[in-house]
C-alpha positions as CSV (number, residue, x, y, z in Angstrom):
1,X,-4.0,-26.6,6.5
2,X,-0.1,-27.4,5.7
3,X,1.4,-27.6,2.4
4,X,5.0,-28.0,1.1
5,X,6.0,-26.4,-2.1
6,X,9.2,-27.4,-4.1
7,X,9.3,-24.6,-6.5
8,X,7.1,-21.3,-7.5
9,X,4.7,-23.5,-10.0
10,X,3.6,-25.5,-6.9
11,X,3.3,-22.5,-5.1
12,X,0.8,-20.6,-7.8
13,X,-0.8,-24.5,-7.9
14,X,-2.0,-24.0,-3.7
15,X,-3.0,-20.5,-4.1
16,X,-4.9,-21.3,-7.4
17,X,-7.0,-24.3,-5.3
18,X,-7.5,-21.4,-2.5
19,X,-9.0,-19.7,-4.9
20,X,-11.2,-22.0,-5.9
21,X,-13.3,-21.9,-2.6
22,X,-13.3,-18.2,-2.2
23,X,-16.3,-15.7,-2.3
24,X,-17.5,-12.1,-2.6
25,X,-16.0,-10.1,0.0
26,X,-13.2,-12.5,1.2
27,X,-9.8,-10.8,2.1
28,X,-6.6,-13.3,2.3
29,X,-3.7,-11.6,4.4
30,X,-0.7,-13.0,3.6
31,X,2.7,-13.2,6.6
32,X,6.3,-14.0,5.2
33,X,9.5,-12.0,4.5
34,X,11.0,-10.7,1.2
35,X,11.1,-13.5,-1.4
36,X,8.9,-15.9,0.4
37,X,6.5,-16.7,-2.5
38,X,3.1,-14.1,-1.6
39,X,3.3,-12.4,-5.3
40,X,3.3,-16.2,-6.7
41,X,0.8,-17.2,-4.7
42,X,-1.4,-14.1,-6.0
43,X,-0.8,-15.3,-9.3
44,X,-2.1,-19.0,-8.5
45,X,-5.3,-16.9,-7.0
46,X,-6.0,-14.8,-9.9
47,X,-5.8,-18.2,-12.3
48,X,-7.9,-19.5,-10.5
49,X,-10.7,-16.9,-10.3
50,X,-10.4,-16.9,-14.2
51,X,-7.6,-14.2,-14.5
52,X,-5.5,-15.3,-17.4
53,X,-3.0,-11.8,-17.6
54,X,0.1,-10.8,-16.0
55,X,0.3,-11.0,-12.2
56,X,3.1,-8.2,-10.5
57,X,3.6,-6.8,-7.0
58,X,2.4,-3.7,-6.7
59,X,5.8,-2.4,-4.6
60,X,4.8,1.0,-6.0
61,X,1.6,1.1,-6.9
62,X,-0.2,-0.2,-3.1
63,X,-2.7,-2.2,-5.2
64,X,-3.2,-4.0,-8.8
65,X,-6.5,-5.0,-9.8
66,X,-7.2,-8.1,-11.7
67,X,-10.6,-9.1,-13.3
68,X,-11.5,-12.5,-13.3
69,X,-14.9,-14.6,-12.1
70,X,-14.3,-12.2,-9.1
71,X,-12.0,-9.7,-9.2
72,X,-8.9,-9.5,-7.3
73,X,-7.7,-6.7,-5.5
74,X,-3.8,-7.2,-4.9
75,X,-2.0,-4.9,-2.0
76,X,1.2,-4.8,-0.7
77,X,1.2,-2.7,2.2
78,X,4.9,-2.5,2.6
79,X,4.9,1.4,2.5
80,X,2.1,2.1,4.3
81,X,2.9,3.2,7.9
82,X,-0.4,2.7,9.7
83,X,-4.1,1.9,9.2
84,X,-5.1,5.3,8.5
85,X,-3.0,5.3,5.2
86,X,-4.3,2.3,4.4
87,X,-8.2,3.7,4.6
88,X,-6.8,6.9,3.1
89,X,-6.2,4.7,-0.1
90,X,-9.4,3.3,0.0
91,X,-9.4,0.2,2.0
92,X,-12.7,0.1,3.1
93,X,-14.3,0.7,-0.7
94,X,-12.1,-2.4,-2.0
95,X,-14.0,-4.2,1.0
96,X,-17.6,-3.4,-0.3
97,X,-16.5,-3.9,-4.5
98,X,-17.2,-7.8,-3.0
99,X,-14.1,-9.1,-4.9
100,X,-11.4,-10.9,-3.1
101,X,-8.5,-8.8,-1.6
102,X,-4.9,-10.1,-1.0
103,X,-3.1,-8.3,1.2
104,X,0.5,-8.7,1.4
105,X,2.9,-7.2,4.4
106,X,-0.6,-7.4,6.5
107,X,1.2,-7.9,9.9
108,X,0.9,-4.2,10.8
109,X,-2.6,-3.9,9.5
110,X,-4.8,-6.2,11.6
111,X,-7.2,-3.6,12.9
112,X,-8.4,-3.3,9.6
113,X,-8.9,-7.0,8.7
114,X,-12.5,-8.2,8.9
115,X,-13.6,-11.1,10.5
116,X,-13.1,-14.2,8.8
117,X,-9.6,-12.7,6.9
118,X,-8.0,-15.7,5.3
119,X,-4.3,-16.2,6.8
120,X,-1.5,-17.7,4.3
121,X,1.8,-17.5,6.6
122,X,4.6,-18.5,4.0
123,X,8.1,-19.6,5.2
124,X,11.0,-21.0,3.9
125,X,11.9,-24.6,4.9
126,X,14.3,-25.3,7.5
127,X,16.6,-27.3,5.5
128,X,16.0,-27.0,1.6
129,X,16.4,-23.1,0.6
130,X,14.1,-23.3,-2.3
131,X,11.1,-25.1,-0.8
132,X,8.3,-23.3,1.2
133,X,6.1,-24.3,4.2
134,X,2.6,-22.6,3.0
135,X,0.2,-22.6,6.3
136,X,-3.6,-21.5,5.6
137,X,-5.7,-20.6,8.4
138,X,-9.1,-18.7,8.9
139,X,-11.6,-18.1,7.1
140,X,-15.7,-18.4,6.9
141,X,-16.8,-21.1,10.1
């Protein structure tokens, strides 16, 4: 599925009906340079699994977690260098808490995705600067 966003509130509006449809376990990996929109995007997902708090990247920190009607397990892998820094952290224990992880700067990380991961590519559009292309693919079949 395609959708256009004109500004960040449309883009927290998609992620927030994403979020609406997702269950115990699922993992949303998220493709799209610096500034593209993934951190408001996570905070459209954690409204809408009932998460009424601040939403940040976590740059620094790998991974926030956020308690809603599921919780949400927010990681930006950006300083990561391979998988096994990523299980090292505790990848595979976020997998079996059941919440919902979103994973940004997944591209390296694939290996570790499970089956079914969610993808949100996020781009900016070709001719207006501030809009975004938002493409969601994957999932449960």
């Amino acid at each position: 599925m395609e959708y256009l966003s004109h500004n960040t509130a449309e883009t927290e509006a998609i992620g927030e009906q994403l979020a609406a449809s997702l269950l115990p376990g699922d993992v949303v990996a998220y493709h799209g340079g610096l500034g593209a929109g993934k951190t408001a995007f996570t905070r459209g997902l954690a409204k809408g699994l009932g998460y009424d708090g601040r939403v940040s990247s976590p740059t620094f920190t790998i991974v926030n977690e956020y308690e809603g009607r599921l919780p949400l397990f927010h990681f930006d892998l950006y300083r990561l260098g391979d998988e096994e820094e990523l299980y090292d952290i505790g990848w595979e224990d976020y997998l079996q808490r059941r919440g919902v992880c979103a994973v940004e700067w997944s591209e390296g990380f694939a290996g570790a995705l499970p089956p079914g991961t969610i993808s949100v590519t996020i781009s900016r559009h070709p001719s207006e600067e501030n809009w975004r292309i938002i493409t969601i693919e994957g999932g449960r079949t």
